[in-house]
C-alpha positions in Angstrom: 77.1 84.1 119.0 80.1 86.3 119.6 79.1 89.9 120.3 80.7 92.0 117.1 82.5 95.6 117.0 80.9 98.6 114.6 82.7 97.5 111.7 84.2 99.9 109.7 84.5 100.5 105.9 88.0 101.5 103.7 88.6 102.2 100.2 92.2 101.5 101.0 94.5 101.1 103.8 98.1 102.9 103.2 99.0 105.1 105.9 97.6 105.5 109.3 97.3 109.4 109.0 94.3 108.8 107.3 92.7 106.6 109.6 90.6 108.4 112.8 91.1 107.4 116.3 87.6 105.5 116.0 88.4 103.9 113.2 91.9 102.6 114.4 90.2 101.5 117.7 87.6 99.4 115.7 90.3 97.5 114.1 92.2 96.9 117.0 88.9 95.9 118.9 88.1 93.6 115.3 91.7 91.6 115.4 91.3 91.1 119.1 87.1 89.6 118.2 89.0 87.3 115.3 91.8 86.2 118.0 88.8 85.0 120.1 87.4 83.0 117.8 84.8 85.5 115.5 84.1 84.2 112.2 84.3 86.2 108.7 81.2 86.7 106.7 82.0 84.7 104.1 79.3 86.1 101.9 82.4 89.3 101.7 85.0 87.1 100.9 83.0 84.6 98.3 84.7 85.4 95.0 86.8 87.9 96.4 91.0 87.4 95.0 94.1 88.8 96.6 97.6 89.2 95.2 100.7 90.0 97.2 103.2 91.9 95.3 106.0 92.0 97.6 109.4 93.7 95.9 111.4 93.8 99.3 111.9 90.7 101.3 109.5 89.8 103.7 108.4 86.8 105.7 106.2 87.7 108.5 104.3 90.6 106.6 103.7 88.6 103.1 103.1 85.3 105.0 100.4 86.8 107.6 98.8 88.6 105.0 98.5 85.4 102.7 97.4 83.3 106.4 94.5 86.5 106.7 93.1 86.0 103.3 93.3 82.5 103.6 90.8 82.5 106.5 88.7 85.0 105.4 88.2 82.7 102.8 89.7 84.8 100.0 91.4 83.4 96.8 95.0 84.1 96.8 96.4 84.9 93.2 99.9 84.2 93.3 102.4 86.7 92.4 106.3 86.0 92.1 108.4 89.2 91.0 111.1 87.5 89.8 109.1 85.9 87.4 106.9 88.5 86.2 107.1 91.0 83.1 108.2 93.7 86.2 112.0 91.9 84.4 111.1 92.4 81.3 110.8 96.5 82.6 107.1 96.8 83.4 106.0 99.5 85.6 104.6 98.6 89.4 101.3 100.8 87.7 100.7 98.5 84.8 101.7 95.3 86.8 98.6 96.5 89.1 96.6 97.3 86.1 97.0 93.9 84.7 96.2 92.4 87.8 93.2 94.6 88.1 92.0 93.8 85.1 91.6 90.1 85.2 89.6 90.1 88.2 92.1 91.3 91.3 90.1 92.6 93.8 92.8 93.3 96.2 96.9 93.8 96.2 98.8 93.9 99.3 102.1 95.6 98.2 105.6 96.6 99.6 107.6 98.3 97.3 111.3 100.3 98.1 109.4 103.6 96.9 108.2 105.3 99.0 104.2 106.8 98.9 104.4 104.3 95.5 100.8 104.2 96.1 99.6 107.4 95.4 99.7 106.8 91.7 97.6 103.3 91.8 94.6 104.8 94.1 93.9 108.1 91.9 94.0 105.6 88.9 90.4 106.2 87.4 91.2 102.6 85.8 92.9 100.3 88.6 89.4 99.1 90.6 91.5 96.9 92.8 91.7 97.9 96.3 96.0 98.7 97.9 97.1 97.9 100.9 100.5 99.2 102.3 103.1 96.6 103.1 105.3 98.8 103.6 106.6 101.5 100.8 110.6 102.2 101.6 111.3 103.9 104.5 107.9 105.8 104.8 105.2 103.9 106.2 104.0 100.6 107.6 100.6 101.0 108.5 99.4 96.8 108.9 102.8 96.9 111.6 101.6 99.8 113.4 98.1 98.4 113.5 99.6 94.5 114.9 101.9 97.1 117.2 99.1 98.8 118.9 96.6 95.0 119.3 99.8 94.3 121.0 99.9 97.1 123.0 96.0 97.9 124.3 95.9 93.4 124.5 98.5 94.4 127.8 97.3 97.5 129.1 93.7 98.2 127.8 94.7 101.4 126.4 96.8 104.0 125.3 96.5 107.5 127.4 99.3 107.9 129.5 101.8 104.9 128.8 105.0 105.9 128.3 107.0 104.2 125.0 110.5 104.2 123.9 111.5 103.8 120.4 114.8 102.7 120.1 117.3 101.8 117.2 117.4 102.9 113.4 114.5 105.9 113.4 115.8 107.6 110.3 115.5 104.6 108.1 112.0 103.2 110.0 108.8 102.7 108.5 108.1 101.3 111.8 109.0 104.2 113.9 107.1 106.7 111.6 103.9 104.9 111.6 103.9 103.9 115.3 105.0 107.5 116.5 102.2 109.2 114.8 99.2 107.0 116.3 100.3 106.9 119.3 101.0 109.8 120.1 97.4 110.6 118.8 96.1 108.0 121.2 97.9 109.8 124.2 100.9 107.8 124.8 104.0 110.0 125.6 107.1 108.8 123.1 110.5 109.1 124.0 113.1 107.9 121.3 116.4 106.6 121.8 119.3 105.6 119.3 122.2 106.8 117.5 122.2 110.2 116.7 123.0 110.3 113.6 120.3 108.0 113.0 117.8 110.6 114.1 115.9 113.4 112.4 114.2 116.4 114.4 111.2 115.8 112.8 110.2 113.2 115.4 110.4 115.9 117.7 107.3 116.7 117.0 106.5 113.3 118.7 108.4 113.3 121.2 111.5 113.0 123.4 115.1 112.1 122.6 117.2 110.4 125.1 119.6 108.5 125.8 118.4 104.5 126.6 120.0 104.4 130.3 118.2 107.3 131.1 114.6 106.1 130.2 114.8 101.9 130.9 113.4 102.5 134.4 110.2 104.6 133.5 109.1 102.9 130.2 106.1 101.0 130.0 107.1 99.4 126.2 110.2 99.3 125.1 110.3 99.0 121.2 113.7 98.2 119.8 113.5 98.5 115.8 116.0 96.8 113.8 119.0 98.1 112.6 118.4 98.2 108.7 122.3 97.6 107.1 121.0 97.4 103.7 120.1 101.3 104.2 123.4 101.9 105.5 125.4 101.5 102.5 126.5 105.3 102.2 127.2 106.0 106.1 130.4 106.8 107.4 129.4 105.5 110.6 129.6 102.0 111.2 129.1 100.1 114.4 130.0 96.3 115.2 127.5 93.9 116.9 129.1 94.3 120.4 129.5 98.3 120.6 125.8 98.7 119.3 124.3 96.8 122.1 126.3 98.3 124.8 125.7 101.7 123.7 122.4 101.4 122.2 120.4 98.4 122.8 118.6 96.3 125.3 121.4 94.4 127.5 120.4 91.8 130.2 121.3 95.0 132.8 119.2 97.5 131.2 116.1 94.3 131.1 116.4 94.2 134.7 116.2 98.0 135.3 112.7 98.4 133.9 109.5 98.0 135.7 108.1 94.6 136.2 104.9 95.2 134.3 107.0 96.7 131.3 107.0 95.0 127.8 109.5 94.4 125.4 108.6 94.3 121.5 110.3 94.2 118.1 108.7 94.1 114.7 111.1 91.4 113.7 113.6 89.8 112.1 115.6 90.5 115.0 119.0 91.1 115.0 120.1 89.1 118.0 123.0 90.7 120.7 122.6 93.7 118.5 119.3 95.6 119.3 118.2 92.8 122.2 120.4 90.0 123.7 119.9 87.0 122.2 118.2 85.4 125.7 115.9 88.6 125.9 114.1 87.4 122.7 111.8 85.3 124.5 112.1 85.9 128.0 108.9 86.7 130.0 108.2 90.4 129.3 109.0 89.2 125.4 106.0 89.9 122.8 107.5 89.8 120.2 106.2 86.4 119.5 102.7 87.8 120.2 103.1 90.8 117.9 103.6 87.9 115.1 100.9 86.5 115.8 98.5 89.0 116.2 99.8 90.2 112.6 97.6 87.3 111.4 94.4 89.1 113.3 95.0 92.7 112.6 95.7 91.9 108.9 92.2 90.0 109.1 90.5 93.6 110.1 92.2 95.6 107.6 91.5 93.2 104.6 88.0 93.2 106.0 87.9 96.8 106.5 88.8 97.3 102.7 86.3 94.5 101.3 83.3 96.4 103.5 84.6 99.7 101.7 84.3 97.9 98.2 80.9 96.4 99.0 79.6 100.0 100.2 80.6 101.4 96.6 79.3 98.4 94.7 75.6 99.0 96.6 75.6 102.6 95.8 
């Protein structure tokens, strides 16, 4: 029998600021045990229902957190906004409270508000568990999670490595949860991207450069995409061709950095905009891996949370 982690035990899962250092490593070391080939208890998941309530588009998060449930063994509780009473002006708080209600023990939510949860989890009434799937431009703590499997699955750990985080930062739930863990976990950040698409708050993280001047020393390079439905409002605008050149990750720049360097991207990709199209899938590509070690690392944190609600039920 496969050798398990210390398994650890979540109310919740909505920003990775709340998470400690051990408790992010035993979920990275959990997805990488369910990757091998560790089975779920399936006494936790017998009877246990999940509901995805996803208000923004999204394929790879919604779909690998319905694939995770579905192998734990969960029942998955359908949930289509565009048919719920959220038209006929119901509130996200009483569409969980319904859900609740009738027997939801989990919701996986992404929602253009940002910190929407806040109200749901101090809800003396709402029992169901929430997990972030990302709340507007704040966090998106499953993503960071996938991110960093990713990352310590290459390099078997974190101290030291040097990461670039290039593209749309301002508008980046991506950026904001990656930069805070880690730089906890001792990776030194640079970031990279339009400047008017960066705040000085990530200086607090780390370094802002310019791409050509980082390629070389970079052991991951993270492009993020850039997020035109965000950009409605700017007065900048740049076309496919003078983004890459300027900002993104040309075939030159690829063959600048150092042969044991990564690329990742948390997808959709816009391609010969933040990448070249043929750097997508080259060899020092993961971000094919990153999707599907979404599937694993969603698997811990939906574990995570169902250990959390069997803790409180044997109190």
């Amino acid at each position: 029998m496969m050798q398990t982690t210390n398994q650890i035990a979540l109310q919740n899962f909505v920003t990775v600021e709340e998470l400690t250092n051990l408790e992010v490593m035993s979920l990275i070391l959990r997805a990488s045990e369910f990757k091998h080939g560790a089975l779920p208890d399936k006494e936790l998941t017998n009877g246990i229902y999940a509901s995805n309530l996803f208000f923004e588009n999204s394929t790879r998060t919604h779909k690998s957190f319905e694939m995770a449930e579905n192998k734990l063994g969960m029942g998955v509780i359908h949930f289509d906004t565009s048919t719920s009473s959220i038209r006929k002006g119901e509130s996200l708080y009483d569409t969980v409270l319904t859900l609740s209600a009738i027997g939801v023990d989990v919701v996986v939510i992404r929602h253009s508000a940002e910190a929407y949860y806040k109200e749901l989890i101090s809800s003396p009434t709402i029992t169901a568990s929430v997990i972030n799937g990302g709340d507007g431009a704040g966090q998106h703590p499953s993503q960071c999670l996938l991110d960093l499997v990713t990352i310590y699955e290459e390099f078997h750990y974190f101290s030291g490595l040097k990461i670039a985080i290039c593209g749309d930062l301002t508008h980046s739930r991506v950026a904001k949860s990656n930069m805070q863990m880690l730089q906890r976990l001792g990776a030194t950040l640079y970031f990279s991207g339009p400047s008017e698409w960066y705040d000085e708050s990530f200086n607090a993280y780390g370094t802002y450069v310019a791409i050509d001047d980082i390629v070389s020393e970079v052991d991951v390079m993270m492009l993020l995409r850039v997020q035109n439905e965000r950009h409605e409002n700017d007065d900048k605008s740049y076309s496919k061709e003078e983004y890459l050149q300027q900002f993104g990750l040309t075939v030159e720049r690829e063959r600048m950095m150092k042969d044991s360097a990564i690329i990742m991207h948390p997808a959709p990709v816009n391609r010969d905009v933040e990448l070249a199209d043929s750097l997508v899938e080259c060899g020092r590509s993961r971000i094919v891996t990153q999707m599907t070690n979404g599937v694993f690392a969603r698997m811990a944190i939906l574990e995570a949370v169902l250990n959390g609600r069997n803790e409180q039920k044997n109190r």
